[in-house]
Structures are given as structure tokens and as C-alpha cells.
C-alpha positions in Angstrom: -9.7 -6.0 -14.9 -10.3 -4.1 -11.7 -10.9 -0.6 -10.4 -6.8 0.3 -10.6 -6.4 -1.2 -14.2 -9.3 0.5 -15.7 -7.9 3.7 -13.9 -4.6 3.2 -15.1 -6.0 2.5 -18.5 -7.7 6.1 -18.2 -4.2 7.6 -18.4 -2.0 9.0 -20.9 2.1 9.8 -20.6 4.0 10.1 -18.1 1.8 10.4 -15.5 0.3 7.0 -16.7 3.9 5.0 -16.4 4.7 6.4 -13.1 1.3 6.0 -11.4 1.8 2.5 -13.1 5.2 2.0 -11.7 4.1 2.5 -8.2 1.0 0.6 -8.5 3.1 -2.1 -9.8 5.7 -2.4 -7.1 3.2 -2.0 -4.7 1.6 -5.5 -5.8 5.2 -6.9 -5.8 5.9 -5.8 -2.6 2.4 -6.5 -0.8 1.0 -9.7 -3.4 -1.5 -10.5 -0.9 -3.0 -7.0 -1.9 -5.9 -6.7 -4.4 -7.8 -4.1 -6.5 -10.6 -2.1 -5.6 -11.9 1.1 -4.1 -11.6 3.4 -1.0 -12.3 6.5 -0.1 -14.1 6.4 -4.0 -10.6 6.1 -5.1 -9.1 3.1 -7.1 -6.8 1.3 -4.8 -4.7 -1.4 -3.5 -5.9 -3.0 -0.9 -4.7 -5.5 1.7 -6.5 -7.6 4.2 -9.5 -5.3 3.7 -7.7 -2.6 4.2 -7.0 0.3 2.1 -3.3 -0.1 1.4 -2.4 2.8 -1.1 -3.8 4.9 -4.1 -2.5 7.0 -6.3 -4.2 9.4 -8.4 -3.2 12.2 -11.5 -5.2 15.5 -11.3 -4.7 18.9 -13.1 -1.5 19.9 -11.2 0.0 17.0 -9.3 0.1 13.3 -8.6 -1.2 12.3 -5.0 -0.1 9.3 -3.4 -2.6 8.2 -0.5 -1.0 5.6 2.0 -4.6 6.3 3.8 -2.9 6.9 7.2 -1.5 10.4 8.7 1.0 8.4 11.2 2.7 6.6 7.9 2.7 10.1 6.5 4.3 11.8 9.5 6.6 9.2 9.6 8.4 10.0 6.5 7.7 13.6 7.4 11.5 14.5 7.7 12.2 12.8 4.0 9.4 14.8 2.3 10.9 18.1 1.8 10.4 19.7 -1.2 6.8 17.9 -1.6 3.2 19.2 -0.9 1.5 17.0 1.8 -1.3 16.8 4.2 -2.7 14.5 6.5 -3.7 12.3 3.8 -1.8 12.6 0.7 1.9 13.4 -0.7 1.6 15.2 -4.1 4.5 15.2 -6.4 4.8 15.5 -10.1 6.1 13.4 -12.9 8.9 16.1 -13.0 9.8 15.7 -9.7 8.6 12.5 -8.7 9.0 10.9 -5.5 12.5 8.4 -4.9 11.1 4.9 -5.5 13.1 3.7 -2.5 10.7 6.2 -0.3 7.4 5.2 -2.1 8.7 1.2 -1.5 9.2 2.3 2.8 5.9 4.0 2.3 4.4 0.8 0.9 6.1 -1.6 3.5 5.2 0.8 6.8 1.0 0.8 5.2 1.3 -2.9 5.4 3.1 -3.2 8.5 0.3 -0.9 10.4 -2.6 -2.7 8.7 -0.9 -5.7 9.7 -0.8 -4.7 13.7 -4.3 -3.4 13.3 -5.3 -6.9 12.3 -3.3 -8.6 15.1 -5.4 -6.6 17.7 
């Protein structure tokens, strides 16, 4: 087990599936990636990097792609969500298209990946 499982494990309902659902295709679309912690979040990360988290509270679910510019970037498709420089917050009920979260996913890796090559 690691820091996202025992997280996800924490969880109940919907908000447990769909955390679990991003989490999931996350890994499948970044399997280099691994469990652990940022930020004192559990999180994905990749090339030790943090590469995503995504958390439940009280009133929303927050996904952190740790990076404004990956956030600004997808600025113009987030309409209709709450957002700041770090996070996107959605809720089960109006949860974000898994198409978006996937692009989301991809651009993280892709910036990590430059960073890297530098």
C-alpha cells in the first residue's frame, strides 16, 4: 500500500470511485508514476515530481496538477468550475469530463518531462 491507496481507502461513495477513477487513469496514463506525498497531500508522482493529487473535503473535490501554467492552460475549458492557481474543484455531481482530467494528466507529465530535460 502507499500514501494514495490508504487515502483512497479512507473514502466512502461516490466521492471514493471518482477520486479512484482519476487516480487510476492517471497510473495508466503515466505507469512510470508512483505513490507518495506532496505538498502533505497523497499523490502521484513522476520522475520525482509531483504529478497530480486529488483530494474530497466538506464541499468539493480538488484536483492538484501542482502547476498554475497546466492550470491556465485549460483555463478556457473550465467554466463552470471553482479554480485557483493550484487546484480545480468540482463535485461528484458535476464532476470534471474525464477527457479533460486525461489532457490534464498528459500536459503535468509533458512539463515535468521538459523540466527534467533542462
Amino acid at each position: 500500500m502507499g500514501d494514495v491507496s490508504d487515502y483512497l481507502n479512507e473514502l466512502d461513495g461516490a466521492d471514493r470511485a471518482l477520486i479512484g477513477a482519476i487516480l487510476t487513469r492517471a497510473a495508466e496514463l503515466v505507469p512510470e508514476a508512483s505513490e507518495g506525498r506532496s505538498y502533505g497531500m497523497p499523490a502521484l508522482r513522476y520522475r520525482d515530481s509531483p504529478l497530480l493529487s486529488v483530494m474530497s473535503t466538506k464541499d468539493h473535490i480538488g484536483l492538484y496538477p501542482f502547476s498554475p501554467g497546466v492550470i491556465d492552460a485549460f483555463a478556457g475549458e473550465l467554466d463552470g468550475y471553482s479554480r485557483s492557481k493550484g487546484t480545480i474543484r468540482f463535485t461528484a455531481e458535476h464532476p470534471l469530463p474525464s477527457s479533460l482530467v486525461e489532457r490534464i494528466v498528459l500536459a503535468r507529465r509533458d512539463e515535468i518531462d521538459a523540466a527534467k530535460a533542462r
